[in-house]
MARSELO-620627 format. One record per residue (C-alpha): residue number from 1; residue in one letter; x, y, z. Coordinates in steps of 0.25 Angstrom, whole numbers, plus 5000, padded with zeros to 4 digits. Example, Ala and Ser with C-alpha at 12.3 -4.5 7.8 and 13.67 -1.06 7.14 Angstrom:
<atoms>
  num  residuo    xx    yy    zz
    1        A  5049  4982  5031
    2        S  5055  4996  5029
</atoms>
This chain:
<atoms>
  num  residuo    xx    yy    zz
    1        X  4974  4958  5133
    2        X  4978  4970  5122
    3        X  4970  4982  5127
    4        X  4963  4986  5112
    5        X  4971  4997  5106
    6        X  4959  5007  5103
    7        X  4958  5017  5089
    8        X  4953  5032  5088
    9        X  4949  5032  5072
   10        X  4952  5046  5069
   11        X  4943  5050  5055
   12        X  4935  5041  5052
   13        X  4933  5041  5038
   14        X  4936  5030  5026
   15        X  4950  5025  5031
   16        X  4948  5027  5046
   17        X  4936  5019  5046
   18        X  4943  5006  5039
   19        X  4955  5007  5051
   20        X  4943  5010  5060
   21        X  4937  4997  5058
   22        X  4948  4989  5058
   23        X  4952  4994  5071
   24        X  4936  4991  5076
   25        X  4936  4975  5071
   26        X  4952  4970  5066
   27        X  4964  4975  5072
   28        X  4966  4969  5084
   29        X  4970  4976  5098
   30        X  4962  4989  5091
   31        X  4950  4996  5093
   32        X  4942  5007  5087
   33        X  4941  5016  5100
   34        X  4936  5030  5093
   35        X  4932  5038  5081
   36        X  4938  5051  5079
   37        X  4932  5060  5067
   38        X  4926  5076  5068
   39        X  4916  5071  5057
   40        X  4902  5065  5067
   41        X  4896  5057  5057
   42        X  4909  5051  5051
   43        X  4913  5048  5066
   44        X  4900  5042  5071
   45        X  4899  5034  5059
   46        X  4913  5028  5060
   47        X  4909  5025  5078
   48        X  4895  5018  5074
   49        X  4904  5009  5062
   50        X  4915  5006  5072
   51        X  4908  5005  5085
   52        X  4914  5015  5091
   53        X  4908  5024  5102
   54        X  4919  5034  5103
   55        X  4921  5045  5093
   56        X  4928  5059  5092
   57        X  4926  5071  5083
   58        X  4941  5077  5087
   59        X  4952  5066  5087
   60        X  4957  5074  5100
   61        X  4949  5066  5107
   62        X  4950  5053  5102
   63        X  4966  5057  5104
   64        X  4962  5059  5121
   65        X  4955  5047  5121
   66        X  4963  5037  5129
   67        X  4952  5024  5123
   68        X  4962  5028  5110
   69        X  4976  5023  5109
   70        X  4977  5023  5092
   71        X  4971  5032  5081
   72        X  4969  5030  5067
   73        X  4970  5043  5059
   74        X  4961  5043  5047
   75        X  4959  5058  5045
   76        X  4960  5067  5032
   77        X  4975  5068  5033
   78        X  4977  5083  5037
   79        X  4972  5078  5051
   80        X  4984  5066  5052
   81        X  4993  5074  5058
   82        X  4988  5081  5068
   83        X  4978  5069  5073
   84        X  4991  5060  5073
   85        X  4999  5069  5081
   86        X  4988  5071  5090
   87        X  4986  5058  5092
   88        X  4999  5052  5095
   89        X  5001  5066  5105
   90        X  4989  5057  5112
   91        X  4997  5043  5111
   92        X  4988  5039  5101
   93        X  4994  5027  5089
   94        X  4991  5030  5076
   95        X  4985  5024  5065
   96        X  4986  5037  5051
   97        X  4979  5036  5040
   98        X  4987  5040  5026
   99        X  4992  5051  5023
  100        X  4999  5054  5034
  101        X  4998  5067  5034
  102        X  4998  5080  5026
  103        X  5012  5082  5025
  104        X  5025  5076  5029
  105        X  5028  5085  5040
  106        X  5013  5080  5046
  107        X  5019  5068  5047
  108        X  5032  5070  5054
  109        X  5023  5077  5066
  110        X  5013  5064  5066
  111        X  5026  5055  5066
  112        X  5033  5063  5078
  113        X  5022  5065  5086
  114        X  5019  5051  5085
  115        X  5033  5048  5089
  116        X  5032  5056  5101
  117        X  5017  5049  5105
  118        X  5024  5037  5104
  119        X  5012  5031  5095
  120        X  5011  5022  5082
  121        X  5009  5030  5068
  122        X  5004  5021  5058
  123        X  5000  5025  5044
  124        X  4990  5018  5038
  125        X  4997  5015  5024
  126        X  4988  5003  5024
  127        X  4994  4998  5012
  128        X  5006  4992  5018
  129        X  4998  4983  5027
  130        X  4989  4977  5015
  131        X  4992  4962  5013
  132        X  4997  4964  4998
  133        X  5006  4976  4999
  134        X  5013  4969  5010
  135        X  5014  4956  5002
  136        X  5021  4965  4992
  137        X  5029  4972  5001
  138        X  5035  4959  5005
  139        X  5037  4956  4991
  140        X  5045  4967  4988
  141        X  5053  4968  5001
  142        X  5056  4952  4997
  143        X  5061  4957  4984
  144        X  5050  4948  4975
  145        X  5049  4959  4965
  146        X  5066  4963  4966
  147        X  5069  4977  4968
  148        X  5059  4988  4968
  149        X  5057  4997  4956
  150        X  5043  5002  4956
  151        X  5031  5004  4966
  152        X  5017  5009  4960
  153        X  5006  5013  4967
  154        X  4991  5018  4965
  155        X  4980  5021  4973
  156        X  4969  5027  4966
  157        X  4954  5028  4972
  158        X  4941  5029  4966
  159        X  4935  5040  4973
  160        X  4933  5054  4972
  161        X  4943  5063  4980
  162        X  4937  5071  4992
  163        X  4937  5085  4991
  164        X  4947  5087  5001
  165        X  4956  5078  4994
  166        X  4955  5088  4983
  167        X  4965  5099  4992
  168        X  4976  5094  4991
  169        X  4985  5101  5001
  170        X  4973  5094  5011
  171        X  4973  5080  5007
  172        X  4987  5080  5000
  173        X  4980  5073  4986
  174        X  4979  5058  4981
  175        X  4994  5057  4984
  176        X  4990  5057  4998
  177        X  4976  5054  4999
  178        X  4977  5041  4988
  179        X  4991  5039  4986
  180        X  4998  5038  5000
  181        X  4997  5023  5000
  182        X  5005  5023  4988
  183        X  5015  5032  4992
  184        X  5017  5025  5004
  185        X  5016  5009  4996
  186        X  5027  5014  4987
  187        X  5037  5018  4999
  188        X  5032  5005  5006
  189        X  5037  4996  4991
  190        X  5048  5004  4990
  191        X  5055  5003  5004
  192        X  5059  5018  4999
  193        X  5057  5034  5001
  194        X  5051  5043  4991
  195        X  5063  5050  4983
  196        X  5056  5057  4971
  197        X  5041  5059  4965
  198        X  5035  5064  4954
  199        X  5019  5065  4956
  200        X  5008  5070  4946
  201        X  4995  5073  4949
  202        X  4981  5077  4942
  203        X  4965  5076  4944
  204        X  4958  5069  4935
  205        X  4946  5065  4943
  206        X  4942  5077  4950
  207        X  4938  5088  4942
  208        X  4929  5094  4952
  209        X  4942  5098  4962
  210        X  4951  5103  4950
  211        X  4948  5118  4952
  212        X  4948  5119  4966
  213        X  4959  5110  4968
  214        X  4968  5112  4955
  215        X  4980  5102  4961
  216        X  4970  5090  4967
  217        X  4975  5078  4959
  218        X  4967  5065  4959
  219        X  4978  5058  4949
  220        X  4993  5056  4954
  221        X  5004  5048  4950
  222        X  5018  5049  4956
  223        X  5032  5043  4953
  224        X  5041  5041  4963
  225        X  5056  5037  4966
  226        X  5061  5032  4978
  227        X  5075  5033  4987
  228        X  5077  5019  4981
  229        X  5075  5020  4969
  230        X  5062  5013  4968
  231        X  5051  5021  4960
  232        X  5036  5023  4963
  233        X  5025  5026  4956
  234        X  5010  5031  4962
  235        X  4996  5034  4955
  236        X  4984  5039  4964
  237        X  4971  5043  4961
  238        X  4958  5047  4966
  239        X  4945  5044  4959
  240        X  4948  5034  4951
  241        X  4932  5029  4952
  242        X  4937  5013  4945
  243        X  4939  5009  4961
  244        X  4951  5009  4971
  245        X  4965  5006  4965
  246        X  4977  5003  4974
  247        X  4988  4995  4967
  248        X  5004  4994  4968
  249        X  5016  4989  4959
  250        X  5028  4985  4964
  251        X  5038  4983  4952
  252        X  5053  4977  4957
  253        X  5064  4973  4949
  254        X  5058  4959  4949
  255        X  5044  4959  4949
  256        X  5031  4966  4951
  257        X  5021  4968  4963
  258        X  5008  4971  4961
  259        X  4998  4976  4973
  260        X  4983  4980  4971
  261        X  4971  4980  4961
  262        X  4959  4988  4957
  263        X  4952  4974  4959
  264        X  4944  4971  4971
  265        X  4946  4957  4969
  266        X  4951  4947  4958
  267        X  4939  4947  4949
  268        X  4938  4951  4935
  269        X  4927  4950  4927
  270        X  4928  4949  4911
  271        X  4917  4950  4902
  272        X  4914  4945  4890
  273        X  4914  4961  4884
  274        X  4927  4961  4887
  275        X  4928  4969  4900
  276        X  4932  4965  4914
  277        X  4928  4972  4929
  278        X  4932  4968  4944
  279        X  4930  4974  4954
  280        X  4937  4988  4958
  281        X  4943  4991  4972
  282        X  4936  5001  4977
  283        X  4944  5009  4989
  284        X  4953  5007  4997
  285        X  4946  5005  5011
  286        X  4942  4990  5004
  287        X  4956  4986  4996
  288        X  4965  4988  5009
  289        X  4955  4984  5021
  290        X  4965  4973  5024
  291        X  4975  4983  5024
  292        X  4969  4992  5034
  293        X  4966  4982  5043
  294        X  4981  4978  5044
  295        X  4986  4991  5045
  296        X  4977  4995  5056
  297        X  4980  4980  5063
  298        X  4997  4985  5061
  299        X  4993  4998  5068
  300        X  4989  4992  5081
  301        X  4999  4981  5081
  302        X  5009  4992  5079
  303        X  5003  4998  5094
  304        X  5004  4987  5101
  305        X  5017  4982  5096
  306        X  5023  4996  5100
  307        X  5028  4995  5083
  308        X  5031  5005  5074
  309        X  5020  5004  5063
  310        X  5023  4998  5048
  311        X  5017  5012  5042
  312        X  5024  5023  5050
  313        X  5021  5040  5050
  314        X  5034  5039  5041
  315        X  5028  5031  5031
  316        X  5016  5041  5031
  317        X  5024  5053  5031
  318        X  5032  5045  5018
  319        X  5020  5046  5011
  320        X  5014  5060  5014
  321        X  5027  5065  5010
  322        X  5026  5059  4996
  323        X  5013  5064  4995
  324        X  5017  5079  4996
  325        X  5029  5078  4986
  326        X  5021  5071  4978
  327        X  5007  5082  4979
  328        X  5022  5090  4978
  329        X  5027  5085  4965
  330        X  5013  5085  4960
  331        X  5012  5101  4962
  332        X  5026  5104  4957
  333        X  5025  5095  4945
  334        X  5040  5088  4949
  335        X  5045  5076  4956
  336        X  5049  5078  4970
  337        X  5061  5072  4977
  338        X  5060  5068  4990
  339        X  5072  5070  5000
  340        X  5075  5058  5011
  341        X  5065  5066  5020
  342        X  5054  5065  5010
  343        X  5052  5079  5005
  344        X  5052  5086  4992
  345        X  5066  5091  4987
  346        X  5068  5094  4972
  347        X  5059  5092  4958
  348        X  5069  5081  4955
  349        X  5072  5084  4941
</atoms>
């Protein structure tokens, strides 16, 4: 028998508590071994939900712990990087929450020393695994809709932006913090590399962080153009207040796909004063649970079968590169030409 392959959580807020307990009751072969977070309450809470008698205030010691084989890395993400190079120096697999990391050079030191560890680097674009966006995937790849022309993308939240978000050279803004997922779903439909983008940005919403943080956006939108010569388009938002919207058009030569809706289910009711109301998704922990669970499933599989995961430390530094030309071409007011390595060049024009 399969000895069970056990988990460290490390930060144990929103996202990491969803992986957290999948790993406790559906991903075979797994097991939630220890919680690692500097915040007491937030970590005892998570250890009385999971039923987890181990925790850690520094993930340096859930790193020496020999009971932990994988980690799952749901941090803020300035703290990616040096917690994933730390743990795989320990021979730890990981599991990273998006971003990947501040910046692109972040990522080439968590890729390499992962390399050198010898350890799986997953990132959890969990997306890619939910039942619909692979059923489309397989569509396009069949060639169902012809050739691709367009891929478009939104994520927009109802919530209120913490106020760390607000500093963007910390949390890297909505590109990163809401709009990762469709950076990375338009690369996905695309089978292509960022070649040029032209984003704009503006805060609408948040009043209160406008003085203090003049360049904070809660509004973007961004055109893009690929080495293929498909093009993209993505709209992010935060604080949007109608509920959680997610939704992606795939337009080909050919025909149409369409992925997402702001409806939670497929009822709509009409009134005789002429309105109509259903009910609104809203967040993202309950519209991708299927999702996660998949992902974290993969990640484990990937362990035991010795397999290079579907979602690599490539794909992630793909997206966080985009995100800094993008916060880029926000800034400067131009589009931004990406060079084969994925770097800024010239305005383009």
């Amino acid at each position: 028998m399969e000895s069970i392959i056990g988990v460290c959580l490390i930060g144990a807020g929103r996202a990491g508590m969803i992986h957290a307990r999948n790993f406790i009751a559906n991903v075979p072969g797994a097991g939630i071994t220890a919680v690692s977070d500097p915040v007491a309450a937030v970590r005892e809470a998570a250890m009385k939900e999971l039923g987890v008698t181990v925790g850690y205030e520094s993930y340096h010691d859930a790193l020496a712990d020999r009971n932990v084989q994988a980690v799952i890395i749901a941090t803020p993400t300035k703290f990616h990087r040096d917690i994933c190079v730390a743990a795989a120096e320990a021979g730890k697999d990981i599991l990273c929450e998006k971003p990947m990391a501040m910046t692109v050079e972040e990522c080439d030191e968590m890729i390499t020393a992962c390399r050198r560890g010898g350890v799986k680097l997953q990132i959890a674009f969990m997306r890619r695994f939910d039942a619909g966006f692979r059923a489309a995937k397989q569509r396009v790849d069949a060639g169902e809709i012809g050739d691709v022309v367009l891929v478009r993308s939104n994520t927009r939240g109802p919530n209120k932006p913490q106020p760390w978000m607000y500093d963007i050279g910390k949390s890297n803004g909505p590109l990163a913090e809401v709009c990762s997922h469709d950076i990375d779903t338009l690369r996905w439909f695309t089978g292509s590399e960022y070649k040029r983008i032209y984003a704009v940005g503006a805060n609408y919403r948040c009043p209160d962080a406008a003085e203090q943080f003049p360049d904070f956006y809660d509004n973007v939108m961004m055109s893009c153009e690929f080495r293929n010569g498909m093009q993209g388009q993505i709209d992010g938002a935060q604080y949007v207040k109608y509920g959680y919207d997610a939704r992606v058009e795939i337009l080909g030569t050919d025909g149409l796909i369409t992925l997402g809706s702001v409806s939670a289910d497929s009822v709509i009711l009409y009134k005789s004063d002429k309105t109509a109301s259903f009910t609104h998704v809203t967040g993202w922990q309950s519209l991708f649970t299927a999702a996660y669970l998949e992902e974290d499933r993969h990640f484990i599989d990937c362990i035991r079968r010795d397999e290079e995961p579907e979602v690599t430390g490539h794909d992630g530094k793909m997206a966080v590169r985009v995100v800094i030309e993008g916060n880029r071409s926000i800034r400067e007011r131009r589009i931004i030409e990406l060079d084969e390595e994925g770097t800024g060049g010239s305005d383009g024009r």
